[in-house]
C-alpha positions as CSV (number, residue, x, y, z in Angstrom):
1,X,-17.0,-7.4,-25.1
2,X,-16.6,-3.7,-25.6
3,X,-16.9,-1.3,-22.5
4,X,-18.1,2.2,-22.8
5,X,-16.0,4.8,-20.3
6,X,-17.9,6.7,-18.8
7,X,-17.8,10.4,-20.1
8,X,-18.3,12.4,-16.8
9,X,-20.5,15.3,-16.0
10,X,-21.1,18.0,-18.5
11,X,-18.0,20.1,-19.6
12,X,-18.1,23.6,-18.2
13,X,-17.8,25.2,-21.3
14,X,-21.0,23.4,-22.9
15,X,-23.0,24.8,-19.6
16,X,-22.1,28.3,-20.4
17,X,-23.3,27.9,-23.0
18,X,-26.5,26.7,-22.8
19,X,-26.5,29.5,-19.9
20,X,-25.8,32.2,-22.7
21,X,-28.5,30.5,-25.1
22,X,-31.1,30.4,-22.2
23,X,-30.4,34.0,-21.6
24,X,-30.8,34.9,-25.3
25,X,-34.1,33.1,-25.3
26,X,-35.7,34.9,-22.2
27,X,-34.3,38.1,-23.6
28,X,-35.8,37.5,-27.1
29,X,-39.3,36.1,-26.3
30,X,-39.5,39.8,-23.8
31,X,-38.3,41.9,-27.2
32,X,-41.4,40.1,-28.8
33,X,-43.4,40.5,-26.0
34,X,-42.8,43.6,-25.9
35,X,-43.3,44.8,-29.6
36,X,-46.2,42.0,-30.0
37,X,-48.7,43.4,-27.4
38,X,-48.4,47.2,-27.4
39,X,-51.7,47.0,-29.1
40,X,-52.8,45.1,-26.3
41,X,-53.2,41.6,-24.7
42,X,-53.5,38.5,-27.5
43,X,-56.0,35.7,-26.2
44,X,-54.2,32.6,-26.7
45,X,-57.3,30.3,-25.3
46,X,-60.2,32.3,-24.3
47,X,-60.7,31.8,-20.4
48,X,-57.3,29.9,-19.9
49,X,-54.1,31.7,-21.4
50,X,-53.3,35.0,-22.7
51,X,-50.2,36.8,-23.9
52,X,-50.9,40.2,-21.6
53,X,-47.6,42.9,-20.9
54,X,-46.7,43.9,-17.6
55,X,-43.2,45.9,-16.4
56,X,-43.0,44.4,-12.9
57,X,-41.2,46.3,-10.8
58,X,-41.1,43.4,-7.9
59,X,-41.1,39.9,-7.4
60,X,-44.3,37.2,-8.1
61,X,-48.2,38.9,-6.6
62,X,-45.6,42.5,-7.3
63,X,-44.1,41.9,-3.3
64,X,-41.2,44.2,-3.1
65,X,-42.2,46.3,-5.1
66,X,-39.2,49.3,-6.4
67,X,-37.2,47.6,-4.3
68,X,-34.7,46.8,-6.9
69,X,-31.4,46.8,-4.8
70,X,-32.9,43.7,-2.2
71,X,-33.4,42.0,-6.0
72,X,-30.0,42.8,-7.1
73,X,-28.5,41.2,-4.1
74,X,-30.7,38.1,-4.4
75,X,-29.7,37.6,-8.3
76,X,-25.7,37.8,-7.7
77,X,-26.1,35.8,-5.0
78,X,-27.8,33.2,-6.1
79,X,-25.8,33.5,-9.6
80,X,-22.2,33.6,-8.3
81,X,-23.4,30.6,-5.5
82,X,-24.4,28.4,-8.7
83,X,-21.2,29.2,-11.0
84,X,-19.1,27.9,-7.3
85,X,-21.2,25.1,-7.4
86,X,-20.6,24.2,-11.5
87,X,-17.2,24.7,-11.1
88,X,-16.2,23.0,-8.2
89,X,-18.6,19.8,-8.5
90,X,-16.8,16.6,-9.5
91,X,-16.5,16.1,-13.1
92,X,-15.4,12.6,-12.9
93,X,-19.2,11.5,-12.5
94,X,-22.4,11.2,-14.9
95,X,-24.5,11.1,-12.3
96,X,-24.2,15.1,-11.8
97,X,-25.3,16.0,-14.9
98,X,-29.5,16.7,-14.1
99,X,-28.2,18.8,-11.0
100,X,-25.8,20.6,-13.3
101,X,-28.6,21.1,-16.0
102,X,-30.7,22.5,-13.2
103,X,-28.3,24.9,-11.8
104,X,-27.9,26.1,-15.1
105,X,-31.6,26.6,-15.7
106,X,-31.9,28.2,-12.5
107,X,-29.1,30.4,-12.5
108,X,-29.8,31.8,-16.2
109,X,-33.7,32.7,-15.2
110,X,-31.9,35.0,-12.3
111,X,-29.7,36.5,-14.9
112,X,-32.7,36.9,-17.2
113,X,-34.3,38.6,-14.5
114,X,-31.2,40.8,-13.5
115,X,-30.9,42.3,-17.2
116,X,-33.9,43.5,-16.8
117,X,-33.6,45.2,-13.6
118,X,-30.5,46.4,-14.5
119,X,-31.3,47.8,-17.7
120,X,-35.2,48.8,-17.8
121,X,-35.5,48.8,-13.4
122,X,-38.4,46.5,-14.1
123,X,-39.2,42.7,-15.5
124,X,-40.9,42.4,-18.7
125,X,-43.8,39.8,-18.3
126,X,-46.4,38.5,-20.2
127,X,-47.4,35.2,-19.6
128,X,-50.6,34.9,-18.1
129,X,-52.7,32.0,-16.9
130,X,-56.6,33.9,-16.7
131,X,-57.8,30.3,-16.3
132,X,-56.5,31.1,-12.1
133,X,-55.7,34.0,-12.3
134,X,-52.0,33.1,-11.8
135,X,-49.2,36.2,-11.8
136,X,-48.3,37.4,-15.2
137,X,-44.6,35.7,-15.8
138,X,-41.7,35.2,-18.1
139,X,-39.4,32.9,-19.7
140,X,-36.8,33.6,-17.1
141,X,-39.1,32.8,-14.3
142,X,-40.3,29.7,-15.7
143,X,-36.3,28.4,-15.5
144,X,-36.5,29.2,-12.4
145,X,-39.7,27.8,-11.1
146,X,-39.4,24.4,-12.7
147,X,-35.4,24.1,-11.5
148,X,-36.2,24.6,-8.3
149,X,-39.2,22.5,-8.6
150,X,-36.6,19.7,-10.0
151,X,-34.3,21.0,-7.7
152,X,-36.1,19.7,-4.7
153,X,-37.0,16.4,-6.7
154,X,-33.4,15.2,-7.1
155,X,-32.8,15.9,-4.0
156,X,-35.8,14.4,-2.4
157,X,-35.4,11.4,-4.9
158,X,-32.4,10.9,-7.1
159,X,-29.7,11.5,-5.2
160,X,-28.3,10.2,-1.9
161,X,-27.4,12.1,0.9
162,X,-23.9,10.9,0.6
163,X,-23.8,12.2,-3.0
164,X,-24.8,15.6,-2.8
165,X,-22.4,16.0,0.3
166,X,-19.5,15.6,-2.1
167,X,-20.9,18.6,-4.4
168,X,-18.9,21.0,-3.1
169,X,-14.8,20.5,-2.7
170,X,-14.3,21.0,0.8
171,X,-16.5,17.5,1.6
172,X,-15.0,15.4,-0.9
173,X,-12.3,12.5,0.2
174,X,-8.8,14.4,-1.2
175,X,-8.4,11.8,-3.7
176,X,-11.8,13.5,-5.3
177,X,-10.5,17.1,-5.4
């Protein structure tokens, strides 16, 4: 009988880069985006979905709108408070490897974001559901949205109480750290 060790959470390196590769995707499907619909909005599914431009200058509905230094603070926050988190979580255990995934989703859709607001001092959108009328959005926000969304689902669902207490070093046993 042949026993198969268990390989641990993901390495750090691999997660930066998928990070970097998630970053290059939202930053290339906005280049399209933007060159794509200069002549105007592209109807994807009459009624439903359309590919329509839009330089947002705040968050989702346009709230906060030129307020670009409350956004800044929010993205490096929530960016450097992620990378503690990958770095410091145990890498002895499997199990941390959909919370690490997420994290990196997450995080990458607030760097997305950040490029823009550093570099244009708006968010290139133009995803937009007609069919509700939903917000014009990006790739970077969709990171976001569904990692939170899955977020709250591991944490709800998948993992213990005692398991996510032991994410950061400072609650682990010392024989962990």
């Amino acid at each position: 009988m042949t026993m198969t060790k268990d390989r641990g959470a993901a390495p750090l390196p691999l997660l930066i880069i998928l990070w970097a590769a998630l970053i290059f995707i939202d930053q290339l499907t906005k280049s399209m985006a933007v060159k794509a619909l200069a002549g105007g909005p592209i109807i994807l599914w009459k009624g439903v979905l359309e590919l329509r431009y839009l330089e947002n200058t705040g968050a989702a509905f346009s709230l906060m709108e030129n307020r670009q230094f409350v956004f800044y603070i929010v993205a490096f926050a929530a960016i450097a408070g992620i990378f503690y988190i990958l770095v410091h979580m145990p890498r002895k255990e499997r199990r941390f490897v959909p919370l690490q995934l997420v994290l990196t989703f997450i995080s990458a859709g607030a760097a997305g974001n950040l490029i823009d607001r550093i570099q244009l001092h708006y968010v290139r959108d133009f995803i937009y559901f007609s069919l509700i009328n939903f917000p014009v959005f990006n790739v970077a926000d969709i990171y976001v949205t569904c990692g939170v969304a899955l977020l709250i689902w591991l944490m709800l669902f998948y993992y213990k109480e005692d398991e996510l207490s032991r994410v950061l070093p400072e609650n682990r046993h010392p024989s962990e750290k």
